[in-house]
PATI-493795 format. One line per 5 residues: their letters; for each residue y negated, x, z negated of C-alpha. Coordinates in steps of 0.001 Angstrom, whole numbers, plus 500000, padded with zeros to 6 digits. Example, Ala and Ser with C-alpha at 12.3 -4.5 7.8 and 13.67 -1.06 7.14 Angstrom:
REM residues 2
AS) 504500,512300,492200 ~ 501060,513670,492860 $
//
This chain:
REM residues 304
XXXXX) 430102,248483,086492 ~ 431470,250691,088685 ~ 433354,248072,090803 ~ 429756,246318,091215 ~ 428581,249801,092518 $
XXXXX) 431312,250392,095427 ~ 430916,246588,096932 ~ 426955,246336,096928 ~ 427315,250034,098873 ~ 430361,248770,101342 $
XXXXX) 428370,245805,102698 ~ 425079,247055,103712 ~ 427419,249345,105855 ~ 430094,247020,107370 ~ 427444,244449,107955 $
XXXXX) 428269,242492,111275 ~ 424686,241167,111972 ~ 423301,244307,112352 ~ 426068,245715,115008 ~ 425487,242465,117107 $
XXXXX) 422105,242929,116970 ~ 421513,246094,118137 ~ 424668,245951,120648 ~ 423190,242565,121675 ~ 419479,243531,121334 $
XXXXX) 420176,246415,123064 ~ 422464,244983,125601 ~ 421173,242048,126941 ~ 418029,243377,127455 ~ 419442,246076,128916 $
XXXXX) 421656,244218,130894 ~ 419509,241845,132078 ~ 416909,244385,132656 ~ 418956,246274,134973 ~ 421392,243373,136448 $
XXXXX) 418834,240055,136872 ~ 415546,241437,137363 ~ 416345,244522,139316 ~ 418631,242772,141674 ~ 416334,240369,142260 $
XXXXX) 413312,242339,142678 ~ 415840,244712,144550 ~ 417769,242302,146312 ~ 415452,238893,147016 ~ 411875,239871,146609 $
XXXXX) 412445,243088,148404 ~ 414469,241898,151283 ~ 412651,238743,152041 ~ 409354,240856,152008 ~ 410615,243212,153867 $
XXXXX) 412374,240853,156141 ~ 409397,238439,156337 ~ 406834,241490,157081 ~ 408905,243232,159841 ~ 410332,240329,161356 $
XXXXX) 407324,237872,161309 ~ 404077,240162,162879 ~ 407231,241096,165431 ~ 408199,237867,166361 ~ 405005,236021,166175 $
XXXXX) 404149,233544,168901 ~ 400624,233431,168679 ~ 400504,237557,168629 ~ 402947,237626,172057 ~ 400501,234982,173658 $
XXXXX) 397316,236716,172751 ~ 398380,239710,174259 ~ 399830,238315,177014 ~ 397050,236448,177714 ~ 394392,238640,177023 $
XXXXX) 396254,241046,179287 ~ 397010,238376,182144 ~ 393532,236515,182248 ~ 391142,239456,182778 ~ 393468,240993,185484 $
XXXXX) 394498,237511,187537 ~ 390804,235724,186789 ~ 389888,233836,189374 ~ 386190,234480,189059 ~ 386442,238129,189750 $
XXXXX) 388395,237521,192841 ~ 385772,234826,193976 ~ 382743,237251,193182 ~ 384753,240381,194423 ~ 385468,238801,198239 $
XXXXX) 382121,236870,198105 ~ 380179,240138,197310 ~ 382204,241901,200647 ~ 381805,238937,203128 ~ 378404,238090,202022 $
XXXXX) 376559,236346,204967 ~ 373309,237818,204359 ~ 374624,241308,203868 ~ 375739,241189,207491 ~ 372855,239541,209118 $
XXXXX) 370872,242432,207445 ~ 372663,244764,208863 ~ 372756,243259,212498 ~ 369106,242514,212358 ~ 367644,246089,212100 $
XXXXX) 370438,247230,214470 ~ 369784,244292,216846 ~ 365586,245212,216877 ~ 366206,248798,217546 ~ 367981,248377,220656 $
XXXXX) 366097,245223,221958 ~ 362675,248193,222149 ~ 362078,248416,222857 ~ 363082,246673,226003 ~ 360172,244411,225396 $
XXXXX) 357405,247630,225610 ~ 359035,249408,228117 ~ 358719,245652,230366 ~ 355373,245268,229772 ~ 354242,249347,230218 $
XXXXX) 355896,248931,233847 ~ 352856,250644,235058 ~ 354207,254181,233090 ~ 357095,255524,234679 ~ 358471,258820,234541 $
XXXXX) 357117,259984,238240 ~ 353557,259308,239861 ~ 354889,257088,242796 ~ 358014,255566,244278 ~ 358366,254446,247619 $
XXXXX) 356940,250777,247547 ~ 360022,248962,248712 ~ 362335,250740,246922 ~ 360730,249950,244202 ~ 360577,246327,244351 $
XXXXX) 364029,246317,245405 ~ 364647,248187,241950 ~ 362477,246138,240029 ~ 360179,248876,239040 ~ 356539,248068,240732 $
XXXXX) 354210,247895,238407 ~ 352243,244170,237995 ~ 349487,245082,235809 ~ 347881,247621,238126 ~ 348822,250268,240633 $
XXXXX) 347636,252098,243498 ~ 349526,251873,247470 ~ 349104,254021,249993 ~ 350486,253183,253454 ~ 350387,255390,256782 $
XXXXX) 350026,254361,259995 ~ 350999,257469,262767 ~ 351064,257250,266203 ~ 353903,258274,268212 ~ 352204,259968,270690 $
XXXXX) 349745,262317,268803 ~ 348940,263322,265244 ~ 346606,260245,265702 ~ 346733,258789,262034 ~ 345212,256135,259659 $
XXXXX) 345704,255457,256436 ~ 344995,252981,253885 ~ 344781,253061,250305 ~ 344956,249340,247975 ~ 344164,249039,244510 $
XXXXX) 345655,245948,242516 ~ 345357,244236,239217 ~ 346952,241459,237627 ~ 349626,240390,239845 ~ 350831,236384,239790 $
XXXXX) 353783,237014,242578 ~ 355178,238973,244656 ~ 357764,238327,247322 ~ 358761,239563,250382 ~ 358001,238274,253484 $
XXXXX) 359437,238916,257424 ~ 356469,241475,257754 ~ 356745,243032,254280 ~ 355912,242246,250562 ~ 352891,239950,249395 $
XXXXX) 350796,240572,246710 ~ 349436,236981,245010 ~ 346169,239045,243539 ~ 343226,240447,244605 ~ 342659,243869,246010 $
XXXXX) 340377,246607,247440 ~ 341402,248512,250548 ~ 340241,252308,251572 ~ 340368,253504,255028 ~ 341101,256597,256512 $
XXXXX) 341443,257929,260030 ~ 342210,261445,261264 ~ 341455,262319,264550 ~ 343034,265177,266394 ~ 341314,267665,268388 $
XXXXX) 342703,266156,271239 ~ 342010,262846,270574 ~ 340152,261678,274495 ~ 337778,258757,272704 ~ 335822,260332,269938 $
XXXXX) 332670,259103,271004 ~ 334178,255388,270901 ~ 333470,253763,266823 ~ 336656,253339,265372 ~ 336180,249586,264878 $
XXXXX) 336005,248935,268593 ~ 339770,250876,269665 ~ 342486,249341,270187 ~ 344339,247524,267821 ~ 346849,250649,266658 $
XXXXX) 344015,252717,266403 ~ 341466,250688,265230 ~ 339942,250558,261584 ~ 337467,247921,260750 ~ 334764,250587,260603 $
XXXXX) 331771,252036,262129 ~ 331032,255917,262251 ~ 327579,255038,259978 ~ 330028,253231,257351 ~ 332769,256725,257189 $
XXXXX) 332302,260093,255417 ~ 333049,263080,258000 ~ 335191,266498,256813 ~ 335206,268299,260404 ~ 338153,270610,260286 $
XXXXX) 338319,274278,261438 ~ 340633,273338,264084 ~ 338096,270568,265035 ~ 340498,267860,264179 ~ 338394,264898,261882 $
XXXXX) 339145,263059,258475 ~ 337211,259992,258450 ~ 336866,258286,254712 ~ 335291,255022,254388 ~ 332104,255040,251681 $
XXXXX) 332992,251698,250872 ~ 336818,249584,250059 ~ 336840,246489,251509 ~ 337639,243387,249436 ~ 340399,240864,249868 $
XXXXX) 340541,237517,247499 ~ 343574,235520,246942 ~ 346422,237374,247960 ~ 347455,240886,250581 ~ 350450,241738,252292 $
XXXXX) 351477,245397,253021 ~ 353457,245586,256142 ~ 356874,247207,256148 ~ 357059,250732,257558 ~ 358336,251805,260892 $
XXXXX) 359524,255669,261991 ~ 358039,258368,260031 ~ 355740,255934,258433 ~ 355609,255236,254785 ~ 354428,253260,251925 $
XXXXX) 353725,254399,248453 ~ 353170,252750,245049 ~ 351607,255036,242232 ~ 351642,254712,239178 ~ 348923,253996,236396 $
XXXXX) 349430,257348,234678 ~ 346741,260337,232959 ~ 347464,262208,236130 ~ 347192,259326,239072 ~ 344237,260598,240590 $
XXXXX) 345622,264748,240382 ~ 348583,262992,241885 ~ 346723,261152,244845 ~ 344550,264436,245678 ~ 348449,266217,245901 $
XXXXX) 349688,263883,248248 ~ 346825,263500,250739 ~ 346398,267142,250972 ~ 350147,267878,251544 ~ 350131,265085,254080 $
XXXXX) 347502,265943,256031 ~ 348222,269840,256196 ~ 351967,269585,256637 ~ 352158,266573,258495 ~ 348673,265771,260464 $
XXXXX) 348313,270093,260909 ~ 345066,269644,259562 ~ 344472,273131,257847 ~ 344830,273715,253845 ~ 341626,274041,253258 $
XXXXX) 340084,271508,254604 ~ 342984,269621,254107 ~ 341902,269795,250210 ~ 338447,269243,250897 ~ 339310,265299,252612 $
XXXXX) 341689,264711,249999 ~ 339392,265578,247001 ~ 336919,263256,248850 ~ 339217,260796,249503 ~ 340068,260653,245394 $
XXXXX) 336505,260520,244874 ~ 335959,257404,246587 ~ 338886,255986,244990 ~ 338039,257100,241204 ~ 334461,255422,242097 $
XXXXX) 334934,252430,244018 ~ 338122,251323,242901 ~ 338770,252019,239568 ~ 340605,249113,236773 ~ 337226,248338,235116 $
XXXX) 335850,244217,235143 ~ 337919,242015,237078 ~ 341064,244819,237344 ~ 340776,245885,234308 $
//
C-alpha cells in the first residue's frame, strides 16, 4: 500500500507535460512576442512609416511643382507686366496732361490778339507800331502834326477808326481800308502876318479845310490862337495818314479807361512845350479839344 502511495505522489511531480507547457506556453509567446511582432512592428512597420512619411511629403513632385509654380507664375505673369507698362504709357494719360498744359500757354494768345486795342501804354508812335504789329484794328485814335519850319505855325489832326479790313503801307504812308472821322486843329502864332485870311483859303501847308464860323477860338495870353473844329469831317471807304517829316509825328492811342485823360496830356504838353503856347491856356485848348473828340467821335453805332 505503501508502494502505491510513493508512485501516485512521484508522477504528478516529474510530469513532462506540464514543464513543456509552461516553458513552451511561456516561451513561445514570449518569444514570439518579443522576437516576431516587435521586430516587425520595430523593424518594418516602423521604418517603412517612417521612411514613407519623411521621404515621400519631401520628395513629392506635385508639392515641388506647386510651389514652384505658385511662386514663379505670380512673379513672371505676363498680365501684370502688360497692365503694369500699359498703365505707365497710357495714351490718354499723356494727352491729358499735354492738353491742359497746351491751353494754358496758347491764352491766352488768342485774347491777348483780339484785345489788341489794350496795351500796356496809351499810344505808340503809329509806324512803329505797325512795323511791330501792335496797332490796334478794332478801334483807335491817331493824332498827326503838321509844323512849319519857319514858325511855331502848326496844325494838327486827330482820326478816329473802327473796324479795320486792311492796312498796308503805301509810298506816302499807311492806309486804313475803314471809315473814319477827322478833327482839325490850327495854332496860330502871334506873329503869324495872315490872321485875317480863313484858314481854308491859305496855302496848301497851312491850309485846313475850314472856315473861322466852322472853328472854336481859345485866344492865348501871349495872343497866339488854338483853333478847334466844332465838327470831324467824315471819310468813307478807306484814309491814308501820311508819313512824318522833321520834328513831325504821328500817334496811335490806344482804346483804354484813360484814352481821353491821355489825349488832354498830350495836347497840353505839346502845345506849351512845343508851340510856347502858355500852360494855362495850353490846358484850356486841350480840354476843348478832348471835348470835341469824346462828343463827336466817340465808338458808338457804326464804330462801335
Amino acid at each position: 500500500m505503501a508502494t502505491i502511495k510513493k508512485e501516485a505522489a512521484a508522477k504528478p511531480a516529474a510530469k513532462k507535460p506540464a514543464a513543456k507547457t509552461a516553458t513552451k506556453a511561456a516561451a513561445k509567446p514570449a518569444a514570439k512576442a518579443a522576437t516576431k511582432p516587435a521586430a516587425k512592428a520595430a523593424t518594418k512597420p516602423a521604418a517603412k512609416t517612417a521612411s514613407k512619411t519623411a521621404a515621400k511629403p519631401a520628395a513629392k513632385k506635385p508639392a515641388a511643382k506647386a510651389a514652384t509654380k505658385a511662386g514663379a507664375k505670380p512673379a513672371a505673369k505676363k498680365p501684370a507686366a502688360k497692365t503694369a507698362s500699359k498703365t505707365a504709357a497710357k495714351k490718354p494719360a499723356a494727352k491729358t496732361a499735354k492738353k491742359p498744359a497746351g491751353k494754358a500757354t496758347a491764352a491766352k494768345k488768342s485774347p491777348a490778339k483780339k484785345r489788341e486795342d489794350v496795351a500796356d501804354v496809351a499810344f505808340r508812335n503809329l509806324f512803329e507800331a505797325y512795323a511791330q504789329g501792335k496797332l490796334p484794328f478794332n478801334h483807335g485814335y491817331i493824332v498827326s502834326s503838321f509844323f512849319s519850319d519857319k514858325s511855331y505855325y502848326s496844325k494838327y489832326e486827330i482820326v478816329s477808326y473802327a473796324g479795320v479790313k486792311e492796312i498796308f503801307p503805301t509810298a506816302e504812308g499807311l492806309t486804313f481800308v475803314t471809315g473814319g472821322k477827322k478833327l482839325h486843329v490850327l495854332l496860330e502864332p502871334d506873329t503869324y502876318n495872315k490872321k485875317f485870311q480863313e484858314p481854308v483859303s491859305r496855302s496848301d501847308d497851312e491850309r485846313i479845310p475850314k472856315r473861322f464860323a466852322e472853328l472854336e477860338t481859345v485866344t492865348a495870353s501871349n495872343q497866339s490862337k488854338i483853333m478847334i473844329a466844332k465838327e470831324p469831317d467824315e471819310s468813307y471807304g478807306s484814309f491814308t495818314i501820311l508819313k512824318p517829316t522833321g520834328i513831325n509825328f504821328s500817334m496811335v492811342f490806344y482804346q483804354t479807361p484813360e484814352l481821353f485823360n491821355a489825349l488832354t496830356a498830350f495836347f497840353q504838353d505839346s502845345f506849351n512845350r512845343f508851340r510856347r503856347v502858355p500852360a494855362i491856356d495850353a490846358k484850356k485848348a486841350a480840354q476843348l479839344i478832348t471835348a470835341t473828340i469824346k462828343k463827336s467821335m466817340g465808338f458808338e453805332g457804326e464804330y462801335s
